[in-house]
C-alpha positions in Angstrom: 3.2 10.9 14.9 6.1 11.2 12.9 8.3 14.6 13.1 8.4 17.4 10.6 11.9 16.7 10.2 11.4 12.8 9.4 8.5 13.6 6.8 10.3 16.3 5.3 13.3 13.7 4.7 10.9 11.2 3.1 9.3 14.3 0.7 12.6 14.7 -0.6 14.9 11.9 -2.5 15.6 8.3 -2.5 19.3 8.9 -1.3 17.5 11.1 1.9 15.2 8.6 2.9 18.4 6.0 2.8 19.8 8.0 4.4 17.8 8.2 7.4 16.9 4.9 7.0 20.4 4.2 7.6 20.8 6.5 10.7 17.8 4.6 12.6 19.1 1.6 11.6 22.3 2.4 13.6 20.2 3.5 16.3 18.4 1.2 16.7 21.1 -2.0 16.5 22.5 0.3 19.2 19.3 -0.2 21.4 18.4 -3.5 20.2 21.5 -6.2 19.4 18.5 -9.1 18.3 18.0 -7.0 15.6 21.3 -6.7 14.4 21.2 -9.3 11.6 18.0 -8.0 10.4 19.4 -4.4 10.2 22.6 -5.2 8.3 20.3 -7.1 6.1 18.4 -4.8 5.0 19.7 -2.1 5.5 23.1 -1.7 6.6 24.5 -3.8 4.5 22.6 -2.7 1.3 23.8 -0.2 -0.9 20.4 1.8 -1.9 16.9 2.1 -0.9 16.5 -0.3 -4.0 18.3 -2.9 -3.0 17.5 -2.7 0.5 13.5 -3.3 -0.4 13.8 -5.7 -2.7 15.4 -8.0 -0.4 12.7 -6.9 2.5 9.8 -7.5 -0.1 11.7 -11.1 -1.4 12.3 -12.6 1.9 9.5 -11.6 3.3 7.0 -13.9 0.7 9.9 -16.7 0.0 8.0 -19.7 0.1 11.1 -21.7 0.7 15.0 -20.8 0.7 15.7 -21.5 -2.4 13.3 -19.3 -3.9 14.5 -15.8 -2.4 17.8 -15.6 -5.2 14.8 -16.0 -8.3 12.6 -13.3 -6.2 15.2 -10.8 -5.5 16.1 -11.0 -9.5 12.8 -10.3 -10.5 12.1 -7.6 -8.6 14.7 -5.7 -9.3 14.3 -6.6 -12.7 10.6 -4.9 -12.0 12.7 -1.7 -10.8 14.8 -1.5 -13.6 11.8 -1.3 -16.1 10.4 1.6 -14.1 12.3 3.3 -11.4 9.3 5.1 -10.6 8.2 2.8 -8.7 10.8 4.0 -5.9 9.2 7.7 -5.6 5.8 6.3 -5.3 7.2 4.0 -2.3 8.6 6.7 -1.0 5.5 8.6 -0.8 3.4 5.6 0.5 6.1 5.7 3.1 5.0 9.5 3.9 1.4 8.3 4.2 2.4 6.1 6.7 4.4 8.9 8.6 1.4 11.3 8.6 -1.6 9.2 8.6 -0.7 6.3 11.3 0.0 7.5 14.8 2.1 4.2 15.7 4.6 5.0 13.3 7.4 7.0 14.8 9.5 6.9 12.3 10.3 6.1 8.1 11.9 2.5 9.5 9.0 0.8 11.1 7.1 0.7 7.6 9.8 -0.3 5.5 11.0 -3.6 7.9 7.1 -4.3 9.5 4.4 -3.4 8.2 2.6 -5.6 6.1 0.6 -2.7 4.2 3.4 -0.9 3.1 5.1 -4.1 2.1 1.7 -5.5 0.0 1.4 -2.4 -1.9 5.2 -2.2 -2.5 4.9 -5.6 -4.3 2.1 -4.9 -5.8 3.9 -1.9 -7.6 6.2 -4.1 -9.1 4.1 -6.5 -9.7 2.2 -3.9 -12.1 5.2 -2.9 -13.6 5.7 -6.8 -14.6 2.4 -7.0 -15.9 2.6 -3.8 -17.9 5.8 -5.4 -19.3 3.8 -8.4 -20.4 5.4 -10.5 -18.0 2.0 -11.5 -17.0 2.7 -15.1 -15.5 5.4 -13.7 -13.2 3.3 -10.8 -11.9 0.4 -13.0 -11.1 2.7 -15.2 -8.9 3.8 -12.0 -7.1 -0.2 -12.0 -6.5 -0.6 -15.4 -5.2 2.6 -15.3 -3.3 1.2 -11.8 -1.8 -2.4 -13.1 -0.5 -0.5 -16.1 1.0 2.3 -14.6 3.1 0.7 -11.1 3.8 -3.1 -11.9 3.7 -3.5 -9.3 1.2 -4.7 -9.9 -2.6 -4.5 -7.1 -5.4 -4.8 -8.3 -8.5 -1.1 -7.2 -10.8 -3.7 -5.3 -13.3 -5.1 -2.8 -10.5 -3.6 0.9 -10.6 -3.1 2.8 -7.8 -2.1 6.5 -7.3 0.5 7.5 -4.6 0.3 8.1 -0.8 -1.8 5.1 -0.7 -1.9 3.2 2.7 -3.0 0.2 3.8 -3.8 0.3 7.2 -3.5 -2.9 8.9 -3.9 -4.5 5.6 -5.0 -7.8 6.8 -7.8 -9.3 4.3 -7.9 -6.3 2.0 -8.7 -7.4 -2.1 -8.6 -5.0 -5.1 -9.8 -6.7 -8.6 -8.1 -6.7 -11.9 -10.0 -3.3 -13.4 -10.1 -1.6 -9.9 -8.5 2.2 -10.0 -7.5 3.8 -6.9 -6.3 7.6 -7.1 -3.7 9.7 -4.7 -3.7 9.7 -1.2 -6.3 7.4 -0.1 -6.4 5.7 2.8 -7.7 1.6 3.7 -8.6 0.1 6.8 -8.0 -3.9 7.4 -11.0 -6.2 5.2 -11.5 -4.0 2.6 -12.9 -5.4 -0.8 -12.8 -3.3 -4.1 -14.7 -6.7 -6.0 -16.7 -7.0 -8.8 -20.3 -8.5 -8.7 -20.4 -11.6 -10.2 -19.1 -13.2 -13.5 -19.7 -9.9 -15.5 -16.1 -9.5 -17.7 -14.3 -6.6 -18.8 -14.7 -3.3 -16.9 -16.4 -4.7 -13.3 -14.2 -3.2 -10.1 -14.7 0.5 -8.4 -12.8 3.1 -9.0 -12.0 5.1 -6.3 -11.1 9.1 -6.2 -8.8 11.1 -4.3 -8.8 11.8 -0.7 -11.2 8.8 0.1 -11.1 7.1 3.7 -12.5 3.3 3.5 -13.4 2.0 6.8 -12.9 -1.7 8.3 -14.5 -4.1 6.4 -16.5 -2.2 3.9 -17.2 -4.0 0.7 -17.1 -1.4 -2.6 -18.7 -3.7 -5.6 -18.7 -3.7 -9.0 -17.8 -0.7 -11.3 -19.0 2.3 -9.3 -17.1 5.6 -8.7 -16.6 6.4 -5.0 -16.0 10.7 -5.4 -13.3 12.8 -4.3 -13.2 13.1 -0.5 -15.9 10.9 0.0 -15.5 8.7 3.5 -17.2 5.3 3.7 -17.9 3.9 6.9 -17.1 0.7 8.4 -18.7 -2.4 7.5 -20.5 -1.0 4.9 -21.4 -2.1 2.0 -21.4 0.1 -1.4 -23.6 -1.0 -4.9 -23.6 2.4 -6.5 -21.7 5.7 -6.9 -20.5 8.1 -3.7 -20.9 11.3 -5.0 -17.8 13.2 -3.8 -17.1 14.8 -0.6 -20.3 12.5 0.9 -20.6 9.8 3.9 -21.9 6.4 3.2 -22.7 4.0 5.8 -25.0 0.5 6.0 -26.0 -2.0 4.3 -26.6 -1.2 1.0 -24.7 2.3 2.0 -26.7 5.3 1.8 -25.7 8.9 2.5 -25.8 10.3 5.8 -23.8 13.5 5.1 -20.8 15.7 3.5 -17.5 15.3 4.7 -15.9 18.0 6.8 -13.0 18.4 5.0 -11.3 17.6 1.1 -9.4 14.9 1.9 -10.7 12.1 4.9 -7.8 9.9 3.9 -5.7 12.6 5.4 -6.8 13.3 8.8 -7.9 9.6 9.4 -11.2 10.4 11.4 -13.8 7.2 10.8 -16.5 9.7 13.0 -19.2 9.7 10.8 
């Protein structure tokens, strides 16, 4: 688990996660010479948190070489509309820190993991799409679900301290609404039901743990501090602060404490 010193450094601003970005980077090229070119590149040589991610994020879904100069443009561009997007990063980076035990420290996310990467993009994609730069924030999408094995449609929102654990196979449709601090496991689907239109994806509350493959379906509310177990699969509202498991989920209790996402226990 990460330190109270290394989350505290994340809590506070862009130029103190840099910063110790920046110091682990040095650490470890010190440890580690193969990863010398990939720490200047991202970090060592880069002047801000900005630029450093948007080169991560760009290279790492560059279908070819010559697409990473177009990439790195728009995303940044996506920055510059709204530079919000960095504080909500940095908080998704926290999540990582408190929530994932194999994370030691605010540099593994941001060069490796795939979940913090997918919703990353998926943040600017949003922007884009916001901006009416529709076209460009669905490619974001398609080149997302092809490189990272993750697809979130550019029109879902999602609240901070999000994290995508694993991330492999997880899918959020266009109308789907995710609030603070919740935590995914690997497989998840927030889907609709069929070819209903308009309003047809979940929405999903604060302080909600979804577990491994669970399937949430059409446009249901899953409460505050509600935990949904693994596999499962959810057709109608989880009131808040309940367990759901099976298939169709029913309840089979309350949750222990507010916030499941937090503590990261799938014990049902």
């Amino acid at each position: 688990m990460a330190d109270a010193r290394t989350i505290a450094v994340v809590c506070a601003t862009e130029a103190s996660l840099w910063e110790e970005l920046r110091r682990r980077a040095a650490q470890v090229g010190q440890a580690e010479s193969a990863l010398v070119p990939m720490l200047k590149r991202y970090v060592l040589d880069r002047k801000s948190f900005a630029d450093g991610i948007v080169h991560r994020l760009a290279e790492r879904i560059a279908p070819t070489g010559n697409d990473v100069e177009s990439l790195k443009t728009a995303l940044a561009e996506a920055v510059q509309l709204d530079a919000e997007v960095l504080a909500q990063m940095r908080f998704d980076i926290r999540a990582t820190l408190e929530r994932d035990p194999a994370t030691e420290h605010a540099l593994v996310p941001f060069l490796w993991f795939k979940g913090f990467h997918a919703i990353s993009l998926h943040r600017l994609a949003h922007v884009l799409w916001k901006a009416g730069r529709k076209d460009l924030a669905t490619h974001l999408q398609s080149l997302m679900s092809e490189h990272l094995a993750v697809d979130i449609h550019p029109a879902a929102r999602f609240g901070v301290g999000i994290l995508l654990d694993h991330a492999t196979g997880f899918v959020a449709g266009e109308t789907a609404v995710v609030g603070d601090n919740v935590s995914f496991l690997h497989e998840v689907t927030l889907g609709g039901t069929g070819k209903v239109r308009g309003d047809r994806h979940p929405k999903i509350r604060s302080g909600v743990l979804v577990g491994a493959g669970a399937k949430i379906l059409g446009n249901i509310t899953v409460g505050e501090g509600a935990k949904i177990g693994a596999g499962s699969v959810v057709l109608k509202d989880v009131p808040p602060h309940t367990s759901v498991a099976g298939v169709p989920a029913v309840v089979i209790g309350s949750t222990n404490v507010d916030a499941p996402a937090l503590d990261m226990d799938h014990s049902l």
